[in-house]
DRENRO-197146 format. One line per 4 residues: number of its first residue (from 0); their letters; for each residue x, y, z of C-alpha. Coordinates in Angstrom, 3 decimals. Layout:
// DRENRO-197146
NUM = A = X/Y/Z  ...
// end
This chain:
// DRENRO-197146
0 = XXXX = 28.259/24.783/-3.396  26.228/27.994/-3.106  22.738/28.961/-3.856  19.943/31.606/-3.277
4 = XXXX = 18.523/31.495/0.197  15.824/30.149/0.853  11.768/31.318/1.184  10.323/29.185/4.135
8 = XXXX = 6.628/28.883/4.031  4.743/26.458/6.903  2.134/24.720/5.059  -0.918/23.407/6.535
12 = XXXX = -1.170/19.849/6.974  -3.855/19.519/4.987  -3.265/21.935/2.139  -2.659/20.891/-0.927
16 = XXXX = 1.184/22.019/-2.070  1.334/23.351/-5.639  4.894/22.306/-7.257  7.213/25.296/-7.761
20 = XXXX = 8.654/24.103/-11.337  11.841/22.098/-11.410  12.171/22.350/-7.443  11.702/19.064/-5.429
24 = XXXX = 9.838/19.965/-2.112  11.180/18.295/1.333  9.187/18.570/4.378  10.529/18.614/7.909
28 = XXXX = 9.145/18.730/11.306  10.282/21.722/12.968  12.886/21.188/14.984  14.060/17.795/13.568
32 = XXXX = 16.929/19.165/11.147  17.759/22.192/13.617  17.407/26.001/13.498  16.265/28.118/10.422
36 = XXXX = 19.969/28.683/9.711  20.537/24.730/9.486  17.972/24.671/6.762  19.543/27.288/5.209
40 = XXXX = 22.642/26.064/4.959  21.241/22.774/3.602  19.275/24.645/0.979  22.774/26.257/-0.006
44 = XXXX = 24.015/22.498/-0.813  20.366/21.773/-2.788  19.528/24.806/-5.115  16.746/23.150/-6.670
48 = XXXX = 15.356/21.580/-3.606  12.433/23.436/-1.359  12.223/22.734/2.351  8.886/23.444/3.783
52 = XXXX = 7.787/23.213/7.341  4.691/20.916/7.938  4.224/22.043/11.478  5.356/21.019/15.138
56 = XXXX = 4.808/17.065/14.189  3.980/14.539/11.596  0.900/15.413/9.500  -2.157/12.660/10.734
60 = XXXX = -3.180/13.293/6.969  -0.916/13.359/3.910  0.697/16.126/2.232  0.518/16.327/-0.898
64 = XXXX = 3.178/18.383/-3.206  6.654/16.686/-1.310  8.886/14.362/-3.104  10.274/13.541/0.612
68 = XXXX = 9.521/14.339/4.347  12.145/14.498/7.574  10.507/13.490/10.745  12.031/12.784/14.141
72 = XXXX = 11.649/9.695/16.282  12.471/8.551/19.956  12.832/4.209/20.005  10.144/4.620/22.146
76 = XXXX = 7.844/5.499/19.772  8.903/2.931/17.595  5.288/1.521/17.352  3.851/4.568/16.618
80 = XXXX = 6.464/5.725/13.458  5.914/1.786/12.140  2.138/2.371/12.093  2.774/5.724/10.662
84 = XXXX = 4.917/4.669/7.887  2.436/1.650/7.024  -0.214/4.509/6.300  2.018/6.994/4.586
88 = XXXX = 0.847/7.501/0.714  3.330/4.690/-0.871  5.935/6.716/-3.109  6.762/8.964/-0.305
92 = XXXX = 10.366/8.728/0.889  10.316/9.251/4.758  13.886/10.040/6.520  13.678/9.208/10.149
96 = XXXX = 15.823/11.286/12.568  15.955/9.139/15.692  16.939/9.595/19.176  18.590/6.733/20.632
100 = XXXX = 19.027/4.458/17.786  19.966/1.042/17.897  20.325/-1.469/15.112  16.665/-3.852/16.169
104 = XXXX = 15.427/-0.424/15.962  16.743/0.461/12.913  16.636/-2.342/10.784  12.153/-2.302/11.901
108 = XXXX = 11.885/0.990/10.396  13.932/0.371/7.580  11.969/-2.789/6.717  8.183/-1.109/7.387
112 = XXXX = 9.650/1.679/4.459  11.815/4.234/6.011  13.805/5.765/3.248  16.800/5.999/5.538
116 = XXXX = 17.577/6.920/9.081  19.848/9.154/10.706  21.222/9.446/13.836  20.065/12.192/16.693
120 = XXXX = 21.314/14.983/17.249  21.660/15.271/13.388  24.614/16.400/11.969  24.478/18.274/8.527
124 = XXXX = 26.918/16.082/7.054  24.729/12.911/7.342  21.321/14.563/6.519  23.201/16.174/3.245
128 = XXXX = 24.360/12.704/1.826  21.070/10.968/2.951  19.269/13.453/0.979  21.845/13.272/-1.846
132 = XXXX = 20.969/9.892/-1.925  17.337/9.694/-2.008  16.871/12.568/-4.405  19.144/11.003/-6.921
136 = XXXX = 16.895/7.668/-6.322  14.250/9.997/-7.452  15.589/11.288/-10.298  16.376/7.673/-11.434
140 = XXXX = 13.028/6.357/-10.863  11.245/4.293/-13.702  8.678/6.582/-15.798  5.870/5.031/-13.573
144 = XXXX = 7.489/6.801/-10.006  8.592/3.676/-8.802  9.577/0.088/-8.981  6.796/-2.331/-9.289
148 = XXXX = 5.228/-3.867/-6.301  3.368/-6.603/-5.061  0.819/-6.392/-2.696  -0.947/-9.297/-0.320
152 = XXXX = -5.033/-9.447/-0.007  -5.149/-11.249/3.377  -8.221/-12.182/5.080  -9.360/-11.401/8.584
156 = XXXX = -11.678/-14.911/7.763  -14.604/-15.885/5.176  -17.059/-13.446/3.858  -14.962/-10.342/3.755
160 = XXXX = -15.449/-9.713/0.066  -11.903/-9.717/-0.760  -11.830/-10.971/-3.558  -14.707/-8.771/-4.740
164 = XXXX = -12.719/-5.266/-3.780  -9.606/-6.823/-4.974  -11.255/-7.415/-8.595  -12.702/-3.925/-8.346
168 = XXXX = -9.474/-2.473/-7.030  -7.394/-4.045/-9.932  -9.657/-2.219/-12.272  -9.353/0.980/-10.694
172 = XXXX = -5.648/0.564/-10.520  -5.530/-0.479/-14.516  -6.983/3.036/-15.363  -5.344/5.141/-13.159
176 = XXXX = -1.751/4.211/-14.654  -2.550/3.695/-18.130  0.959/3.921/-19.922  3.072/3.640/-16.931
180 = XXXX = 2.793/-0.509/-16.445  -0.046/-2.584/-15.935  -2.133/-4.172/-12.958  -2.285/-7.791/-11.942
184 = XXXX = -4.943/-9.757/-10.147  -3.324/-13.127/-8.947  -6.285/-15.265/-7.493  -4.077/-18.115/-5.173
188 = XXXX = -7.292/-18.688/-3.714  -6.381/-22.269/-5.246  -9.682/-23.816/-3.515  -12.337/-21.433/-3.929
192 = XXXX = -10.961/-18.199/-6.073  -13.742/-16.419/-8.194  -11.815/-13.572/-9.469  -12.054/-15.100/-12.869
196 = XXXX = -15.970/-15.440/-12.748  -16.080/-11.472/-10.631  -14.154/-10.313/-14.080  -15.901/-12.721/-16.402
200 = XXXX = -12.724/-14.311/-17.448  -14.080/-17.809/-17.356  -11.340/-19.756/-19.319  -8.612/-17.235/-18.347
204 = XXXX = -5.061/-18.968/-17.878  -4.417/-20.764/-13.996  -2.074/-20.896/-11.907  -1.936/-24.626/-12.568
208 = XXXX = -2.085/-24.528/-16.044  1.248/-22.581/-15.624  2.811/-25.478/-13.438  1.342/-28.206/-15.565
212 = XXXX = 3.492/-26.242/-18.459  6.768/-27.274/-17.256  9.234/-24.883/-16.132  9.948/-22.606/-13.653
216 = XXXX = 7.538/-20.115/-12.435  10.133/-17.119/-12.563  10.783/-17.897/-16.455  6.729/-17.797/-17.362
220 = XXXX = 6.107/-15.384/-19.643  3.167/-14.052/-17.901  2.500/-10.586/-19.541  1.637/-12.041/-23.068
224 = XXXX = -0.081/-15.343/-21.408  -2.612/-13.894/-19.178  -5.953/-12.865/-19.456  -6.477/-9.090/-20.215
228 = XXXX = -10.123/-7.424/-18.555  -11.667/-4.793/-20.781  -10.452/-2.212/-18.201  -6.684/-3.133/-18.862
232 = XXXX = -6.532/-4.945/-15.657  -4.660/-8.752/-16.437  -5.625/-12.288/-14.573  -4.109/-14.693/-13.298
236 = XXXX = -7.270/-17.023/-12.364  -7.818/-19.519/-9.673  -7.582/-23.228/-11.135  -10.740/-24.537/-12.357
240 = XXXX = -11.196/-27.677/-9.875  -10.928/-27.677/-5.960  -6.734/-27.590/-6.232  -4.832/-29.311/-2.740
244 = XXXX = -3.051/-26.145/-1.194  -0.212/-28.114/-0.850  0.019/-27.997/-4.712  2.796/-25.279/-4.806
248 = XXXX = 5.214/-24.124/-1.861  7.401/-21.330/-1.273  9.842/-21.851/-4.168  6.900/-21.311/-6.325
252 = XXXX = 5.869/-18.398/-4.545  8.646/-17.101/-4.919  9.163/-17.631/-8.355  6.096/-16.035/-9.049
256 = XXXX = 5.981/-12.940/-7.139  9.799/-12.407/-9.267  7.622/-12.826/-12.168  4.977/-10.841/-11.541
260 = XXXX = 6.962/-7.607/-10.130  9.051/-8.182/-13.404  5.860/-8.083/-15.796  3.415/-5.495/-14.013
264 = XXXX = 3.344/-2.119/-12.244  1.375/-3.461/-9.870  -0.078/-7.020/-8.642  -2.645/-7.969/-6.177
268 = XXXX = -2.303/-11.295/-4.709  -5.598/-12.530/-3.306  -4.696/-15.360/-0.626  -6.884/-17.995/0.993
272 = XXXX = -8.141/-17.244/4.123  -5.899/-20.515/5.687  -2.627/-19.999/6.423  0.340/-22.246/4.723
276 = XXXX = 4.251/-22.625/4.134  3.672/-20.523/1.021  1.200/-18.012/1.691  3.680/-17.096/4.602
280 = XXXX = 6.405/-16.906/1.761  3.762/-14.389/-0.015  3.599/-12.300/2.720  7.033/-12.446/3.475
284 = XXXX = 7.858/-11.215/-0.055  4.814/-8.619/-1.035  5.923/-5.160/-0.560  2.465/-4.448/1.329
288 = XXXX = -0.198/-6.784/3.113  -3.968/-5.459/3.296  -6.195/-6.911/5.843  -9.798/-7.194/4.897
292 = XXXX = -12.528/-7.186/7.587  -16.031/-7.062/8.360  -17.309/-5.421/11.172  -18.273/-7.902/13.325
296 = XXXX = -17.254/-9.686/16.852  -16.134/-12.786/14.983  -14.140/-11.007/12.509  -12.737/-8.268/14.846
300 = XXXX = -11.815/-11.366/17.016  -10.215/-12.586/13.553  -8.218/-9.460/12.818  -6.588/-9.967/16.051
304 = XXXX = -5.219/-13.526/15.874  -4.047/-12.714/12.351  -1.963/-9.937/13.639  -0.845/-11.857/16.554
308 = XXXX = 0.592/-14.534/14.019  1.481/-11.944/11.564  3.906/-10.454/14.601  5.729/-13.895/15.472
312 = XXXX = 6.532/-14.266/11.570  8.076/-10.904/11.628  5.567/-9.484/9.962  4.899/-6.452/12.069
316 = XXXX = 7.819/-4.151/10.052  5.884/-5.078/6.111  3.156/-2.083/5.926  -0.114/-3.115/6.294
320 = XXXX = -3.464/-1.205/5.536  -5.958/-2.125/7.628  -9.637/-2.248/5.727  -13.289/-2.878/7.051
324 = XXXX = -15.407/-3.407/4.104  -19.050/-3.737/3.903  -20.299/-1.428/6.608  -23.826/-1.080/6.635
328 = XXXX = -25.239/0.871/9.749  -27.003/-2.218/10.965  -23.476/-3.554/11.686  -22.641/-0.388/13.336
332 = XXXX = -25.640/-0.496/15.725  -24.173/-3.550/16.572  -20.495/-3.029/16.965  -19.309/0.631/16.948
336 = XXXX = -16.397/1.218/14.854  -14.658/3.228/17.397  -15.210/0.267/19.556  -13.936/-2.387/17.285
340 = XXXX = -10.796/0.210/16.258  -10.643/-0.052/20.328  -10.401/-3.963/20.348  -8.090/-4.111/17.485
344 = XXXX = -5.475/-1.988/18.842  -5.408/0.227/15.585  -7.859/2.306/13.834  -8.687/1.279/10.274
348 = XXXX = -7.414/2.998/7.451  -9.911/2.965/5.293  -14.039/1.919/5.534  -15.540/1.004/2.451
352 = XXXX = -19.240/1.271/3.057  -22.067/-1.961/1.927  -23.764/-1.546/-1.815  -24.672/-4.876/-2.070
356 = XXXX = -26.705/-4.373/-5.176  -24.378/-2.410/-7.304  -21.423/-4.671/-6.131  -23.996/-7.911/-7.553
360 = XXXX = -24.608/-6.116/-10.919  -20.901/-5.647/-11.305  -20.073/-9.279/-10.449  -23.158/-10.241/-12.712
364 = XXXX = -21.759/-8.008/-15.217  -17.581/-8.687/-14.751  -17.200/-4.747/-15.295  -15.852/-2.096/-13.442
368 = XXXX = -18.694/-0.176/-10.547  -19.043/3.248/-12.401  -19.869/1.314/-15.700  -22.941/0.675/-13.643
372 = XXXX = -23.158/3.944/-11.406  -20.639/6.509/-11.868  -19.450/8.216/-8.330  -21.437/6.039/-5.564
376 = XXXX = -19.756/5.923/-2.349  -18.810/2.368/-2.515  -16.462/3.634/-5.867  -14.848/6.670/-4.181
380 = XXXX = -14.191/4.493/-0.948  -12.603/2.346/-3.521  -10.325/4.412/-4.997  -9.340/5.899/-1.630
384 = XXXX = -8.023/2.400/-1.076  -6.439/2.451/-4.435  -4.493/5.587/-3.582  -3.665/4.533/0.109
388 = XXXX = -1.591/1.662/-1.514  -0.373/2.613/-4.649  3.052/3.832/-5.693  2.657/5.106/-9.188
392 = XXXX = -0.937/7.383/-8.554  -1.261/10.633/-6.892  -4.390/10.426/-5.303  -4.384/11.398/-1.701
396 = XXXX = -6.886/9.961/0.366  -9.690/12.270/1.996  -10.172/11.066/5.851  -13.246/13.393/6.157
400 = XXXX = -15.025/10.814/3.973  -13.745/7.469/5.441  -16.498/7.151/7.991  -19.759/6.221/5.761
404 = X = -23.169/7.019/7.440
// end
């Protein structure tokens, strides 16, 4: 197969990419696929494919433009790629080229999202049908860019305001992919969930008026049963009355989670802060886990034994998006965040600064923050959350605005 050579252009990691019109765009790090002549011949065998250099290694901040991106690994830095592709904008496709592969190795990066990985030094062969592959995934892809996901609210402890951001985030998420699906809010806080009364959906359907239906959780017919907010966003409410955790277990989990990704784009499950048979099934299943913190030494302390435990489930390959909400400076004068990023391990991927007041009216009000106050930091911290994690939106988020005075 032949084709016009190719124009290389090295794009700045942080400059936007405009789409050349019916041409995919690949990045590579140089070096990973070869020399400018191994490109070339791999743009023979892809005419309508673009490979574009985004520099000597991978971007700290997203590129936006590329429908997939080659990067090379040693198993050394297997840490560093996992933590990587946990922050990478969800529906990018990464290929991992990676020295000294192994099968532990592999299987961890193909579980934390790696779109595939091949073998160091690469040969063109394997690179060609791995890219074969994963573009004709993308040309297959459902009308809202991807399949639908489910993703885990988990709680460094009490007080986070999960369950707050997560009702905020679902309404965000509802108007951002209006037409392609819809957004899910599943409060399993089965104790002492409030995502009903933070959307004011007071009698909106429970999870245990579900069960108490008969049936299996898998068959329920959720997307004409559940509660619709006036932002698009659906509910599936905590139940009324103080519920025994041990009220459902895994096989309900997993039931549900089937039945969610089968009925929405895109559900947020908002977990109680203990940890169960079943809530390890949730994690075990969701497609992403975000951990919610507050900056302080009890909660850093927090993040730290839920990673801990989240490593000896197995946990450690699932993405995760590490969040500190409800910085106010006084916590900062306090604990640093560079210090608490220090004590983690990890920095935090996003920071979602306090508004306590406009967050009350909204709760007050069960509406969305800009029907309130259009633009305030606390929304556009928000939706830089929103497009960290989902797969069917195009924001990219903006790091120069993820440290709030």
């Amino acid at each position: 197969m032949t084709g016009t050579p190719l124009r290389f252009k090295v794009f700045p990691a942080n400059e936007t990419l405009d789409a050349a019109a019916g041409r995919a765009r690949v990045g590579y790090v140089d070096g990973v696929i070869g020399d400018a002549g191994t490109v070339n011949s791999l743009g023979s065998l892809f005419p309508d494919v673009e490979f574009v250099s985004v520099g000597a290694a991978w971007p700290d901040r997203p590129v936006a433009g590329l429908a997939a991106l080659i990067v090379g690994a040693e198993s050394a830095e297997v840490e560093n790629v996992l933590a990587r592709l946990a922050r990478r904008p969800p529906a990018l496709p990464v290929i991992v080229v990676l020295r000294q592969a192994d099968v532990a190795t592999t299987r961890r990066l193909m579980r934390a999202g790696a779109a595939d990985i091949v073998p160091a030094p690469v040969s063109e062969a394997a690179l060609a049908l791995s890219l074969e592959r994963l573009l004709a995934g993308l040309e297959t892809a459902s009308p809202g860019g991807s399949a639908s996901v489910a993703i885990a609210l988990l709680k460094a402890g009490g007080g986070t305001g999960a369950t707050s951001l997560g009702a905020q985030l679902a309404t965000m998420l509802a108007g951002r992919i209006a037409g392609r699906g819809e957004v899910c809010f599943a409060d399993l806080d089965l104790q002492f969930g409030l995502g009903g009364l933070y959307l004011d959906l007071a009698d909106a359907m429970t999870l245990t008026d579900i069960l108490g239906g008969g049936g299996a959780l898998e068959e329920a017919p959720l997307a004409s049963a559940i509660a619709r907010h006036r932002s698009g966003a659906r509910l599936l409410a905590a139940p009324r009355e103080l519920t025994p955790l041990e009220t459902i277990g895994p096989r309900d989990i997993d039931g549900l989670i089937k039945a969610l990704k089968r009925d929405f784009a895109i559900s947020l499950l908002d977990l109680p802060t203990v940890w169960t048979a079943w809530t390890n099934q949730a994690l075990q299943q969701c497609d992403r886990i975000v951990l919610i913190t507050n900056l302080s030494v009890p909660h850093i302390n927090l993040v730290k034994r839920q990673l801990k435990v989240m490593a000896t489930q197995n946990l450690d390959g699932v993405p995760l998006t590490l969040v500190c909400n409800k910085l106010s400076p006084d916590q900062q004068a306090i604990v640093p965040l560079k210090t608490a990023e220090k004590a983690i391990g990890r920095n935090f991927d996003v920071v979602i600064p306090e508004d306590r007041k406009l967050m009350n009216d909204a709760i007050a009000q069960g509406c969305q923050l800009s029907t309130i106050r259009g633009g305030s930091k606390l929304e556009k911290a928000i939706a830089e959350l929103a497009g960290l994690i989902s797969p069917v939106t195009a924001v990219q988020p903006d790091r120069r605005a993820r440290r709030w005075p």
